[in-house]
py3Dmol code that shows the C-alpha trace and the ligand (Angstrom):
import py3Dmol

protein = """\
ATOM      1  CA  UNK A   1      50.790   5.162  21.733  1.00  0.00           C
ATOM      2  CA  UNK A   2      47.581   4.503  23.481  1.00  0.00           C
ATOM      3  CA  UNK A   3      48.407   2.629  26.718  1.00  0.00           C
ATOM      4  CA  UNK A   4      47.407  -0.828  26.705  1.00  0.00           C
ATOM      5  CA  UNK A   5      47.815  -2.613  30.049  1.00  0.00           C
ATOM      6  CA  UNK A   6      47.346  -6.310  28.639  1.00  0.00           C
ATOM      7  CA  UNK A   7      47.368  -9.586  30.691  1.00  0.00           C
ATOM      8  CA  UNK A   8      50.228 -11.447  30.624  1.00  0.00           C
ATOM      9  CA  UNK A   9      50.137 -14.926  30.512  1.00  0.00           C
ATOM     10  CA  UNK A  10      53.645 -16.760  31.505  1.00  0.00           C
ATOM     11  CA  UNK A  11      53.929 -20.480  30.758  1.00  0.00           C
ATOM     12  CA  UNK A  12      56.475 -23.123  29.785  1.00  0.00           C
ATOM     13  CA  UNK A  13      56.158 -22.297  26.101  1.00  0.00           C
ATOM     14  CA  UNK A  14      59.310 -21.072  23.874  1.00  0.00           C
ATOM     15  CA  UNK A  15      57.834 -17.924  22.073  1.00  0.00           C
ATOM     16  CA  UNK A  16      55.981 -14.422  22.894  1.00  0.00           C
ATOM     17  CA  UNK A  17      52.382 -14.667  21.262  1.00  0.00           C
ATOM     18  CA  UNK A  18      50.115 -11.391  21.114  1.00  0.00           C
ATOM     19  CA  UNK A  19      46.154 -12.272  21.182  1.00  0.00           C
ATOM     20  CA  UNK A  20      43.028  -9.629  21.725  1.00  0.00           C
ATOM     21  CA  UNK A  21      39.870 -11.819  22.594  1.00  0.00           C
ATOM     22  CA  UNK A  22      36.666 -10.751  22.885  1.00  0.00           C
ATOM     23  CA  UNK A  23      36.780  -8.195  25.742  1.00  0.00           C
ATOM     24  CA  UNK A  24      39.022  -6.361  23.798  1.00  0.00           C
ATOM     25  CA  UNK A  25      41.840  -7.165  25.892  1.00  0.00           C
ATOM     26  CA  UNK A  26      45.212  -7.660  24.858  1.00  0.00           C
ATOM     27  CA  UNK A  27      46.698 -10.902  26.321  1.00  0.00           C
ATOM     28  CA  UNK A  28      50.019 -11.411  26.090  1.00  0.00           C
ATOM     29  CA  UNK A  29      51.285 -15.393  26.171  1.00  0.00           C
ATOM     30  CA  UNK A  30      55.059 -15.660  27.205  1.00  0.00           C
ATOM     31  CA  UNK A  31      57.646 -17.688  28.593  1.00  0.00           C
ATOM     32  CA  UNK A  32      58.035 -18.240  32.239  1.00  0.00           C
ATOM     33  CA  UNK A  33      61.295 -16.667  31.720  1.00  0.00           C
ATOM     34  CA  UNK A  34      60.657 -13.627  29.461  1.00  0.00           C
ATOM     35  CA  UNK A  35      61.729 -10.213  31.011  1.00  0.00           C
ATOM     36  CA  UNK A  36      59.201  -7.611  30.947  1.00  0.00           C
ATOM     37  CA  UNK A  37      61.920  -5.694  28.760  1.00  0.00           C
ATOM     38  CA  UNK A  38      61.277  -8.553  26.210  1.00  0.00           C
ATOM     39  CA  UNK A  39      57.712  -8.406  26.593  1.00  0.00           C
ATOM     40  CA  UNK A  40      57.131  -4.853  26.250  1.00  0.00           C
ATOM     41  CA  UNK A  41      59.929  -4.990  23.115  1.00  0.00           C
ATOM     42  CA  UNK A  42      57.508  -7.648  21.275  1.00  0.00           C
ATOM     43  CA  UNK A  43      53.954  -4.886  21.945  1.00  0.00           C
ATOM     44  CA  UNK A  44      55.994  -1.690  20.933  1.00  0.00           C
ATOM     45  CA  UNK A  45      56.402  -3.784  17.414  1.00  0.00           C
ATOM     46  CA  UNK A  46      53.027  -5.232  17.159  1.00  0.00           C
ATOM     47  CA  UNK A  47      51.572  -2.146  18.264  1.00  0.00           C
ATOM     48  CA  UNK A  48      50.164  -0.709  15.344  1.00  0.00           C
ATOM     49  CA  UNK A  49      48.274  -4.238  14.785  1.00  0.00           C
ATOM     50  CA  UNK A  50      47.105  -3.885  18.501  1.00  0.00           C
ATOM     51  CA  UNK A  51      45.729  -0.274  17.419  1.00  0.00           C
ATOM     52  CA  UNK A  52      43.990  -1.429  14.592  1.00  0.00           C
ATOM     53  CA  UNK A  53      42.151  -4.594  15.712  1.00  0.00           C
ATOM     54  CA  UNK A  54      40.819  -2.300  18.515  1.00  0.00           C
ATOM     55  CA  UNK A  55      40.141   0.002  16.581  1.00  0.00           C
ATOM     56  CA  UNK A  56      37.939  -2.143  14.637  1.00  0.00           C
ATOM     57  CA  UNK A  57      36.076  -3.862  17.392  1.00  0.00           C
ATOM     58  CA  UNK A  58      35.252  -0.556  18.642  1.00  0.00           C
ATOM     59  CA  UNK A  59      33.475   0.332  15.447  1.00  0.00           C
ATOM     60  CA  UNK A  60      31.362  -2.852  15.680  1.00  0.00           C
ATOM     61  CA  UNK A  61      28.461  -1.391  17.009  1.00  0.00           C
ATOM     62  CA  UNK A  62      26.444  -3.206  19.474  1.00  0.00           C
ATOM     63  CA  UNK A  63      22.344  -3.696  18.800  1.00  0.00           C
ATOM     64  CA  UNK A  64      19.998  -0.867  20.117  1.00  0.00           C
ATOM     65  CA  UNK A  65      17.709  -1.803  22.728  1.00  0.00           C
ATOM     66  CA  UNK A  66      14.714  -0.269  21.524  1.00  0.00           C
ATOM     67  CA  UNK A  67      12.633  -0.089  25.547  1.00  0.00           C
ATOM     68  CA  UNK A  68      14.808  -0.070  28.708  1.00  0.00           C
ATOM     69  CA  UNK A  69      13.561   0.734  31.963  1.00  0.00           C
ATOM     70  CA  UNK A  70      15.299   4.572  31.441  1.00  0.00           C
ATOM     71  CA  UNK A  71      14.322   4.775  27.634  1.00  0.00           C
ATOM     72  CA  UNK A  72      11.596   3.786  24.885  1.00  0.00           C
ATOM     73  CA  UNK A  73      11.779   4.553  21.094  1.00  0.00           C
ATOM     74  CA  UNK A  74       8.572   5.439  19.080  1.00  0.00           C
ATOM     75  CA  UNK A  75       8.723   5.951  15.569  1.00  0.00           C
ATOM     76  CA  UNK A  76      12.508   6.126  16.206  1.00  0.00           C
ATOM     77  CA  UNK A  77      12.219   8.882  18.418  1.00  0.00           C
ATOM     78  CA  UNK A  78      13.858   8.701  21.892  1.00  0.00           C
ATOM     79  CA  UNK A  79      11.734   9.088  25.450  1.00  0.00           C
ATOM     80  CA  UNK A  80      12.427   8.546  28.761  1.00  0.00           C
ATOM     81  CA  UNK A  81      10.449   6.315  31.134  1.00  0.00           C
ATOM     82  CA  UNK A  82       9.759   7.444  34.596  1.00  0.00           C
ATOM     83  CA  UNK A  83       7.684   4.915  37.122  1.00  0.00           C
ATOM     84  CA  UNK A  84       4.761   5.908  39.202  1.00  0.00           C
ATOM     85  CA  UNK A  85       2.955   3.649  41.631  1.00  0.00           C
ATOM     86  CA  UNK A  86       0.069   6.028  41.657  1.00  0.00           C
ATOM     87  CA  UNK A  87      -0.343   5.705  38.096  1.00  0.00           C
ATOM     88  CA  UNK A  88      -2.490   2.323  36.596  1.00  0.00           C
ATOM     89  CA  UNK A  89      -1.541   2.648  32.847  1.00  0.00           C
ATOM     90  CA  UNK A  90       1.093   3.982  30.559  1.00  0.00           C
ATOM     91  CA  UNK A  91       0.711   7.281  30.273  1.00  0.00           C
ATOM     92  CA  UNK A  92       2.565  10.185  27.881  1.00  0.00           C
ATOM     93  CA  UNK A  93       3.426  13.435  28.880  1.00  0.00           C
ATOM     94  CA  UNK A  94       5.017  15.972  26.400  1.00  0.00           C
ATOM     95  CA  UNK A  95       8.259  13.778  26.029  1.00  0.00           C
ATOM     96  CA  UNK A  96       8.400  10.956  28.350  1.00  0.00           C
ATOM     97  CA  UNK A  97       6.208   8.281  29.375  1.00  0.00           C
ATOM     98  CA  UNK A  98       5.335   7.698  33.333  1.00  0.00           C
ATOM     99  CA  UNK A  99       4.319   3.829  33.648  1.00  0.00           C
ATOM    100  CA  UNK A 100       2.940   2.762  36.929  1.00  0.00           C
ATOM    101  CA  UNK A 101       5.828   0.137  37.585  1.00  0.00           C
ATOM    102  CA  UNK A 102       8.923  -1.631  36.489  1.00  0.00           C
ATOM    103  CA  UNK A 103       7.813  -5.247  36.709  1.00  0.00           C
ATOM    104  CA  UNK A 104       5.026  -4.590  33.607  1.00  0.00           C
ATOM    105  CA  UNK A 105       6.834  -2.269  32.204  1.00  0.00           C
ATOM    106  CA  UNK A 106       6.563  -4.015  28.877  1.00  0.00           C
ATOM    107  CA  UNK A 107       3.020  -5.197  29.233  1.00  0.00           C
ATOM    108  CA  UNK A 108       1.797  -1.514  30.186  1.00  0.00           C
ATOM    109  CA  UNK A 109       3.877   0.051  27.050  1.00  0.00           C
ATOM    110  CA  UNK A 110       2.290  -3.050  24.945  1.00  0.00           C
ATOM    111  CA  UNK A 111      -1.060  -1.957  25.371  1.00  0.00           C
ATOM    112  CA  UNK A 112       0.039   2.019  25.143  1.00  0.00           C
ATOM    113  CA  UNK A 113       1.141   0.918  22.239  1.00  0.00           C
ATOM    114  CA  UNK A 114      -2.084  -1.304  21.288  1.00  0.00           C
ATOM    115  CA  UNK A 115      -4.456   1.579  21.875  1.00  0.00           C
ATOM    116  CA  UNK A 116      -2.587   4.075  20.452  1.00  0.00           C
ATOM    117  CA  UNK A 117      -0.163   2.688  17.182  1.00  0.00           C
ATOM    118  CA  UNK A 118      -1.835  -0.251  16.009  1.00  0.00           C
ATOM    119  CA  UNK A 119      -4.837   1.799  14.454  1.00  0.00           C
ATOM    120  CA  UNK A 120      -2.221   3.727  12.290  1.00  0.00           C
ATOM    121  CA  UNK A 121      -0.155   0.477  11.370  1.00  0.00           C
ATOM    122  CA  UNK A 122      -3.451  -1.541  10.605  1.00  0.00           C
ATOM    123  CA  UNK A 123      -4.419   1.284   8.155  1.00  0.00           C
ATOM    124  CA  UNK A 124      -0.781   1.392   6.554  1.00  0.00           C
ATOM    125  CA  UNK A 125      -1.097  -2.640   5.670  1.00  0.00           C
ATOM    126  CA  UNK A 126      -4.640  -1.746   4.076  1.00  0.00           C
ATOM    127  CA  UNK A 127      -2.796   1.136   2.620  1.00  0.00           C
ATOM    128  CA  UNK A 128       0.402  -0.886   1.012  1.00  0.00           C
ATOM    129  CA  UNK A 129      -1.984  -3.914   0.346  1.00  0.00           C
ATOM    130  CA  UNK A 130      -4.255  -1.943  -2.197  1.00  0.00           C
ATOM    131  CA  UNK A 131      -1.534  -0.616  -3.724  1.00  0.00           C
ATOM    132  CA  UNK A 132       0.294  -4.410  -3.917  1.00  0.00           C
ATOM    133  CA  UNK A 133      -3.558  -5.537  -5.111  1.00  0.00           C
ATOM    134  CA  UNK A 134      -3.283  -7.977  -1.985  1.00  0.00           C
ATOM    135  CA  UNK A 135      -5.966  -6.729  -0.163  1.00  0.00           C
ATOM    136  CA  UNK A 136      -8.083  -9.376  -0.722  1.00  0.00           C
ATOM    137  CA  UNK A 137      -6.099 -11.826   0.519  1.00  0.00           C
ATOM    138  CA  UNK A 138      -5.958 -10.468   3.864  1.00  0.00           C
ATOM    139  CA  UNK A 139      -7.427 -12.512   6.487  1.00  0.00           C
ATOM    140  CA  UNK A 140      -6.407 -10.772   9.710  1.00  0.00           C
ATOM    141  CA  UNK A 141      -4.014  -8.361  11.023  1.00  0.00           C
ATOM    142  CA  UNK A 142      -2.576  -8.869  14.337  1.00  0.00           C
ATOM    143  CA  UNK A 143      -0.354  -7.475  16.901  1.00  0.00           C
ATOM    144  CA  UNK A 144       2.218  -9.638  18.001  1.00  0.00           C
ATOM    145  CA  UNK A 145       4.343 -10.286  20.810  1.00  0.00           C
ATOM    146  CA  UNK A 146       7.301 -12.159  19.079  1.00  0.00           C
ATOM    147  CA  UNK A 147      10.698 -11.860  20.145  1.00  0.00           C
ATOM    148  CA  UNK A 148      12.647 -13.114  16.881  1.00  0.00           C
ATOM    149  CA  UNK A 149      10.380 -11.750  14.361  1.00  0.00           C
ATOM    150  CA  UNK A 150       9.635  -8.413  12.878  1.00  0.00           C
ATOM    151  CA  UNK A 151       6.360  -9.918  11.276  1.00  0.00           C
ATOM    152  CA  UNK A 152       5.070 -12.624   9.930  1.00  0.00           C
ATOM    153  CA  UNK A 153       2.576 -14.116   6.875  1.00  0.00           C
ATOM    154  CA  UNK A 154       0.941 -17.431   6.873  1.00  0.00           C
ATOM    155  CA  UNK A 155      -0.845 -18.952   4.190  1.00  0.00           C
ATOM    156  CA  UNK A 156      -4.368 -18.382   5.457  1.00  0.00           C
ATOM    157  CA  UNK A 157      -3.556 -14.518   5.157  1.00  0.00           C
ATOM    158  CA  UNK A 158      -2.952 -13.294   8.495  1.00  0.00           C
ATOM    159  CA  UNK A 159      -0.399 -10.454   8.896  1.00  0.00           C
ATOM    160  CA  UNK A 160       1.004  -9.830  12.173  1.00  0.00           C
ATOM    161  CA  UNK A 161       3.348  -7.275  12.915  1.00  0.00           C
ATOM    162  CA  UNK A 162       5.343  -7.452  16.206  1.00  0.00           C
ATOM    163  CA  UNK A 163       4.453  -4.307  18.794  1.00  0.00           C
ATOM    164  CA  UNK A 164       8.001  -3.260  18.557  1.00  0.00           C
ATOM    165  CA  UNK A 165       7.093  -2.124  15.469  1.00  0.00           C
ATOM    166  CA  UNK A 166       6.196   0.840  16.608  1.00  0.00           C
ATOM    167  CA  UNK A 167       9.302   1.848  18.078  1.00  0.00           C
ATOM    168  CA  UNK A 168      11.255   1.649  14.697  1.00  0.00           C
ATOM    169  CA  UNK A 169      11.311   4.689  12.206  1.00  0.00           C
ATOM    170  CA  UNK A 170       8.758   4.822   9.861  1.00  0.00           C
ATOM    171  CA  UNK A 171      10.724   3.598   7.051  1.00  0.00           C
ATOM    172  CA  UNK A 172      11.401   0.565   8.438  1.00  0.00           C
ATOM    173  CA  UNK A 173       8.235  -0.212   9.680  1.00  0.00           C
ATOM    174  CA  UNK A 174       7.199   0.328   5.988  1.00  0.00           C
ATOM    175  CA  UNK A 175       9.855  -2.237   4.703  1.00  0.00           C
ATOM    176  CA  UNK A 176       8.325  -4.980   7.266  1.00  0.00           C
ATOM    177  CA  UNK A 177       4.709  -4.524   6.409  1.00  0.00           C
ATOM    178  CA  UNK A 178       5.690  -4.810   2.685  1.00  0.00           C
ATOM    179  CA  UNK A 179       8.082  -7.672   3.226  1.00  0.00           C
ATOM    180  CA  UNK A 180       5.175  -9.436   5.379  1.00  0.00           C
ATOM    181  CA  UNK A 181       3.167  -8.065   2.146  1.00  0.00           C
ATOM    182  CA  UNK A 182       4.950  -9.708  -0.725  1.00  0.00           C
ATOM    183  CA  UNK A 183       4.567 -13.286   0.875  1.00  0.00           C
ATOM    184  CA  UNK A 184       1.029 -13.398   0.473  1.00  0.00           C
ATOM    185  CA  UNK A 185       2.179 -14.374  -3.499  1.00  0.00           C
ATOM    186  CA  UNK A 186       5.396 -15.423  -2.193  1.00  0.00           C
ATOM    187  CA  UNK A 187       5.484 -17.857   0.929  1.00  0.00           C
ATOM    188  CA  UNK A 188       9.551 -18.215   0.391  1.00  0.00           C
ATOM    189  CA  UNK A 189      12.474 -15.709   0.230  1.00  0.00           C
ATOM    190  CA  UNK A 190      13.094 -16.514  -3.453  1.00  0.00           C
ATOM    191  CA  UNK A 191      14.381 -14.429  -5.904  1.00  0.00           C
ATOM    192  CA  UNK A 192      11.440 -13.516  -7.131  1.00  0.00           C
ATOM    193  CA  UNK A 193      10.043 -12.542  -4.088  1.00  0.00           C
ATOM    194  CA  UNK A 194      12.497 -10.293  -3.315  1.00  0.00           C
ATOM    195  CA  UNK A 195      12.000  -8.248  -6.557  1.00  0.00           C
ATOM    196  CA  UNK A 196       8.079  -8.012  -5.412  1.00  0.00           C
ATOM    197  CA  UNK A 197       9.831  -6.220  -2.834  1.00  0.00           C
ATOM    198  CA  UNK A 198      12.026  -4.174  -4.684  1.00  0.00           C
ATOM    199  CA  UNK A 199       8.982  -3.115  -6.583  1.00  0.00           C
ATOM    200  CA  UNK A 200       7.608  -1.168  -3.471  1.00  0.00           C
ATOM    201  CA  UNK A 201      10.519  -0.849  -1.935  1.00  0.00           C
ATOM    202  CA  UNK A 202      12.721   0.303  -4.050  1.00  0.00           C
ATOM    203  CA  UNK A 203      15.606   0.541  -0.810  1.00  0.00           C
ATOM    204  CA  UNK A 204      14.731  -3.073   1.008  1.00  0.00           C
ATOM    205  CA  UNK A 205      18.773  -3.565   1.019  1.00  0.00           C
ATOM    206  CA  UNK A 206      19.650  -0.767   2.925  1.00  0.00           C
ATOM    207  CA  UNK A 207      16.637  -1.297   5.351  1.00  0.00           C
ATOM    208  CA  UNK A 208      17.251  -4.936   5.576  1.00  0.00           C
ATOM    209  CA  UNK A 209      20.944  -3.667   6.936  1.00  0.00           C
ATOM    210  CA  UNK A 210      19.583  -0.843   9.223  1.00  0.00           C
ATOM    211  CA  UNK A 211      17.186  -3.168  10.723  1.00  0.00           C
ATOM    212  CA  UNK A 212      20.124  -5.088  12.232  1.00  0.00           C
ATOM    213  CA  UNK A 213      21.122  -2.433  14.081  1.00  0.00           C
ATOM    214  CA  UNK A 214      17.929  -3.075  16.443  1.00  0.00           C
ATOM    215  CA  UNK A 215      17.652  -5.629  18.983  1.00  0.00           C
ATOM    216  CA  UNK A 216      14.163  -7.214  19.347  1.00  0.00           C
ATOM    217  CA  UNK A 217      14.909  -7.967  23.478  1.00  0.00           C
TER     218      UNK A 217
END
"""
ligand_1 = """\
1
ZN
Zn 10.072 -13.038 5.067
"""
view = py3Dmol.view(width=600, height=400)
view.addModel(protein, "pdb")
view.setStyle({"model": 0}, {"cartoon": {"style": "trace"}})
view.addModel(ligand_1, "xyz")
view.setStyle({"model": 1}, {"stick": {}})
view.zoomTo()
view.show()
């Protein structure tokens, strides 16, 4: 048995009650006059439900922060950030990127990212979009600094994908640009919009779940 200190509640009420809330901490409600005997009685029988339920918010992954001040993804690969005052802009060198300070760390990586990524995502859109026979009915493609959506389509035909784009894998980022895609003929998430999908991405449910697993903060 894993030991599980829990906190012990003890009020005028008649019966031991076992909770875990959202900590994961075990809090154990009993009467003012309980013994511990009695107490630690009632967790050596529920203890196998303790187990479990911690078990299982254990497994609950949190989101990934894709940039921290010690880390950045690109392309779903991991580098570390280092700061340098000397420095003016973002800079890479062989496997970590030196920014010139922590306050704009997000605005120096943004136009790393700008100068460097956005050429190759632009000509992926063009790519999927003559492929989808959309490519006329692009407008614009933008970079965008969103911080609840992947991308985005309006109705006058301008794309924009978020910069954290470029921190995803490359699968993913190819799910988003043909999701953003498929609602230039479909401005919903209808049925049949999602088979457009399907169409060129064959895999849109598992990337739809694996793109949960990143935090856009
Ligand atoms: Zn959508």
């Amino acid at each position: 048995m894993d030991a599980v200190k829990p906190n012990i509640i003890r009020s005028n009420r008649r019966t031991i009650s076992i909770q875990i809330n959202s900590q994961g901490q075990v809090v154990v409600r009993a009467p003012s006059r309980a013994s511990d005997r009695d107490i630690s009685k009632v967790l050596t029988e529920k203890n196998d439900w303790i187990q479990k339920t911690l078990q299982k918010m254990s497994s609950k992954s949190p989101q990934i922060k894709l940039i921290t001040n010690q880390y950045i993804y690109i392309q779903g690969g991991k580098f570390s950030i280092t700061f340098d005052p000397e420095k003016t802009t973002a800079t890479f060198k062989t496997d970590s990127f030196v920014l010139p300070s922590k306050g704009y760390r997000d605005d120096h990586l943004h136009s790393y990212i700008k100068q460097k990524f956005f050429p190759h995502l632009k000509a992926k859109v063009v790519k999927f979009a003559q492929q989808m026979e959309v490519d006329s009915k692009i407008s614009k493609i933008r970079l965008s600094k969103a911080t609840t959506n992947w991308g985005s389509c309006n109705s006058k035909g301008t794309i924009s994908l978020n910069w954290k784009l470029a921190c995803l894998p490359k699968g993913l980022q190819d799910y988003i640009i043909i999701h953003e895609l498929s609602h230039l003929d479909h401005m919903n998430h209808s049925p049949a919009f999602w088979s457009r999908v399907e169409r060129f991405f064959p895999d849109y449910k598992l990337a739809k779940k694996k793109l949960k697993q990143f935090s856009l903060k």
